[in-house]
N, C-alpha and C positions, 0 to 999 in steps of 0.2 A: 665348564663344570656342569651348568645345565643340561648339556647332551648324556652326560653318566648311563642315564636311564634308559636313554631310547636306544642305545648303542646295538643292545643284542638286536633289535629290529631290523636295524642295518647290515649289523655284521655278523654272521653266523656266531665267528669264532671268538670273538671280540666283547668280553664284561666289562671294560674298565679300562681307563688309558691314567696312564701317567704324566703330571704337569708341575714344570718348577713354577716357581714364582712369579715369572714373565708371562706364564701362561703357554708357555712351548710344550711338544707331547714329544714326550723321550721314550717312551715303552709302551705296549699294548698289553694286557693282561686276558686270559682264559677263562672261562668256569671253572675250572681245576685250578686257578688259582697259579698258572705257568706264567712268566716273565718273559716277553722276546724284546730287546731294543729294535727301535726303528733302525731301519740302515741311516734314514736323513731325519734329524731334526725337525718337525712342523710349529711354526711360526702362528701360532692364534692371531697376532698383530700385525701380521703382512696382508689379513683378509680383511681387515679393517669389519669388522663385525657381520661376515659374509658366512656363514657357518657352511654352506654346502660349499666353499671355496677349498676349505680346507677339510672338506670331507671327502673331497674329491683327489686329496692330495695322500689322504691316509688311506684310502684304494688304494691309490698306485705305491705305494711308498711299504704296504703293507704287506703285498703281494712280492716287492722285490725283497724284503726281506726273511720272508717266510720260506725263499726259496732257497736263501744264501746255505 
């Protein structure tokens, strides 16, 4: 959740990510305020506290879904 902020820095498109409970990112959200689901799931607890691991994952992940 501390990423929130820097997000637009990273990602052009990208204001705000969605997270259950676990800490998993199920959605990416816009500056419009638009809604896309990830195609996959990203795991916050598989990077075991690696934030660029799983920033690298919402590239790819982000990309194939934008495409769908």
């Amino acid at each position: 959740q501390r990423v929130q902020p820097h997000l637009k820095k990273c990602f052009e498109g990208i204001s705000s990510l969605e997270f259950t409970e676990n800490m998993d990112i199920t959605h990416m959200k816009s500056s419009q305020n638009e809604t896309l689901p990830l195609e996959t799931v990203i795991s916050t607890a598989d990077a075991k506290g690696q934030v660029e691991k799983w920033l690298l994952q919402l590239e790819e992940i982000m990309m194939k879904s934008v495409r769908k």
